[in-house]
C-alpha positions as a printed NumPy array, in Angstrom:
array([[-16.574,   3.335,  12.824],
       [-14.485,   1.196,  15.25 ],
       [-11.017,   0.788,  15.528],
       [-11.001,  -2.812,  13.859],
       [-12.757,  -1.748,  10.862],
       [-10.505,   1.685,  10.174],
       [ -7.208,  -0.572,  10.397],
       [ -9.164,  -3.064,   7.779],
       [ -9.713,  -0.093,   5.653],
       [ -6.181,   2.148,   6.261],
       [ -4.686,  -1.924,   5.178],
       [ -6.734,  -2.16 ,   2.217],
       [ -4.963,   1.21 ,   1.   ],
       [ -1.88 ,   0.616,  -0.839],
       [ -0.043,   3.378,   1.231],
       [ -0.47 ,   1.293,   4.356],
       [ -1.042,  -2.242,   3.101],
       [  2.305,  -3.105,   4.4  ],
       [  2.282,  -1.434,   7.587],
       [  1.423,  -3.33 ,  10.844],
       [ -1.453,  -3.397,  13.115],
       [  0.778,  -2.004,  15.961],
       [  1.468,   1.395,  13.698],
       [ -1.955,   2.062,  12.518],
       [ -3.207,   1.478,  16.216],
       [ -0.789,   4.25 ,  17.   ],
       [ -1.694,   6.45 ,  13.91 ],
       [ -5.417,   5.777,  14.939],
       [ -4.603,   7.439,  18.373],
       [ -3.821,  10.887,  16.891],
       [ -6.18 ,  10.853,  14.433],
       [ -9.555,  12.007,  14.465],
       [-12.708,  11.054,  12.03 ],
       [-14.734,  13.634,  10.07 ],
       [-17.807,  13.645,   8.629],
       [-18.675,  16.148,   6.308],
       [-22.135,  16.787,   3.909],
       [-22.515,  16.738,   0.619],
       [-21.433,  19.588,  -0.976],
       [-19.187,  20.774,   1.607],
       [-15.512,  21.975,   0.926],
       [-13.519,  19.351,   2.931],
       [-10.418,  21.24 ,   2.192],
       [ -9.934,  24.639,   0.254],
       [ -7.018,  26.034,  -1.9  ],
       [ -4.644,  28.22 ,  -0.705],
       [ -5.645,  27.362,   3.273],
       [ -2.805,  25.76 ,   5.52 ],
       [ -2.496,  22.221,   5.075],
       [ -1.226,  20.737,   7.999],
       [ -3.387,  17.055,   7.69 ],
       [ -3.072,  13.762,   5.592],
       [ -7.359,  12.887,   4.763],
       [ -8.134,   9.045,   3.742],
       [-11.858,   8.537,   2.944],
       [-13.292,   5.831,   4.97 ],
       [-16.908,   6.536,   2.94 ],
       [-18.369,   8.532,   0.088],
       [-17.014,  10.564,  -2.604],
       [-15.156,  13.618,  -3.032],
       [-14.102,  15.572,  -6.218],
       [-11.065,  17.476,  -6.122],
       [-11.541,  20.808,  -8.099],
       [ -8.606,  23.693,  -9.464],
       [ -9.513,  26.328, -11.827],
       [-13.499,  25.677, -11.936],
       [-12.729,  22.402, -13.418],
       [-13.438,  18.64 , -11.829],
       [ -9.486,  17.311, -11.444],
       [-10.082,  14.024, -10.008],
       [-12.652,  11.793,  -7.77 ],
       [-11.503,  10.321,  -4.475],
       [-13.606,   7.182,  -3.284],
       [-12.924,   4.929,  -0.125],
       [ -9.696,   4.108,   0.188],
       [ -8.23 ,   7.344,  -1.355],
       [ -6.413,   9.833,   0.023],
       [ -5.842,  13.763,  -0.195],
       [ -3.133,  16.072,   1.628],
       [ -0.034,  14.147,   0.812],
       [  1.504,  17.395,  -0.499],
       [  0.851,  19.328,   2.798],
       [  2.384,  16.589,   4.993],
       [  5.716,  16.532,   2.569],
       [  5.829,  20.447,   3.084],
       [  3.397,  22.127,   4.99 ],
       [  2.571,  24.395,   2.178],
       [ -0.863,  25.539,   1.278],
       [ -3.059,  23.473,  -0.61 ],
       [ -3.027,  23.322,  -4.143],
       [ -6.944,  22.666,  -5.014],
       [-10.609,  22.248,  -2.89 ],
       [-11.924,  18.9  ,  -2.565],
       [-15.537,  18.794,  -2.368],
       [-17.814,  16.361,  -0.942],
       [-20.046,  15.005,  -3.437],
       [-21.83 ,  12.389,  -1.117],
       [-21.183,  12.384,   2.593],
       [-17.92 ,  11.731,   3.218],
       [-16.059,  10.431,   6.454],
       [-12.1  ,  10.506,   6.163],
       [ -9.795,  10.097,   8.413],
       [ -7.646,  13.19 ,   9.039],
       [ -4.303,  12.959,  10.415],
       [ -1.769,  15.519,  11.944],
       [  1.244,  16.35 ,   9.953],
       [  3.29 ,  15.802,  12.328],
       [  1.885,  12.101,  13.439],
       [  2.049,  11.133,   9.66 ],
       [  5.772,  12.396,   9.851],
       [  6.417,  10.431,  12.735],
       [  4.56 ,   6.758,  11.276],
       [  7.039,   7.836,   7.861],
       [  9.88 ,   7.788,   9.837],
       [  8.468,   4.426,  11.293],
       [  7.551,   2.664,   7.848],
       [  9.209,   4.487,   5.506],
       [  7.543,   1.905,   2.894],
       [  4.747,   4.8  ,   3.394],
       [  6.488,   7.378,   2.007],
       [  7.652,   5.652,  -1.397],
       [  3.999,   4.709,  -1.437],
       [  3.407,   8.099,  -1.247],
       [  5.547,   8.926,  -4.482],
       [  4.109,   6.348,  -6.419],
       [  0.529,   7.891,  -5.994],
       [  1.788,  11.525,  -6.612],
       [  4.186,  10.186,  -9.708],
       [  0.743,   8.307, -10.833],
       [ -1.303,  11.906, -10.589],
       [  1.536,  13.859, -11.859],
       [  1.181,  11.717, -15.052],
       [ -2.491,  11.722, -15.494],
       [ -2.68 ,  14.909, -15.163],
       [  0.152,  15.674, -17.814],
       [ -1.724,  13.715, -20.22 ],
       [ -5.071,  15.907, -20.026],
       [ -2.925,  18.281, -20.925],
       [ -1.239,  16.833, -23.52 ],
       [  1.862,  16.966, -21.704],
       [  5.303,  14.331, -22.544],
       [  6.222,  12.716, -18.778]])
């Protein structure tokens, strides 16, 4: 995929909607693309997670426990956790089509945070959103 069309699709993300061309261009140049088969563990719990993933294609289901958590489509992202803290990560996410994401560094998302920090309360909002849909499978009060 070309340069043009990942900024199109990191813009049409509400992390980085507001974030200019300039910044993702920069991102872009310390990120790298993966493509992974179906089936395949794109990232497992309790591994080091030192890298922000944003599908650019397919779908993904992120698994804990032997149970189905969430799906991630285009435009969704995984690893916000391990950029925030560098701790291990907290379930697999499995490719259930071929995915492509784009994976970047901790320490180049850092540094575009630090940039835009418009990122990181886009961030929150995404992890406040989980946090809560996850408390209600459980039957949790938020």
């Amino acid at each position: 995929m070309d340069s043009g069309k990942i900024i199109d699709a990191l813009q049409k993300t509400p992390i980085f909607a507001k974030t200019s061309d300039e910044s993702l261009q920069s991102l872009l140049k310390s990120a790298i693309q993966k493509t992974v088969q179906a089936g395949t563990k794109i990232v497992e719990k309790g591994q080091s997670g030192l890298g922000f993933y944003l599908v650019l294609s397919g779908q993904a289901d992120v698994m804990g426990g032997g149970k189905k958590l969430a799906e991630i489509g285009e435009g969704g992202f995984f690893g916000e956790l391990s950029v925030i803290d560098g701790a291990p990560r907290t379930a697999d996410v499995v490719a259930k089509t071929d995915v492509t994401c784009l994976v970047v560094s901790q320490w180049a998302m850092r540094s575009i945070i630090e940039t835009h920090p418009e990122i990181a309360l886009s961030m929150l909002d995404e992890l406040a959103r989980r946090l809560r849909a996850t408390n209600e499978k459980e039957g949790m009060a938020s």
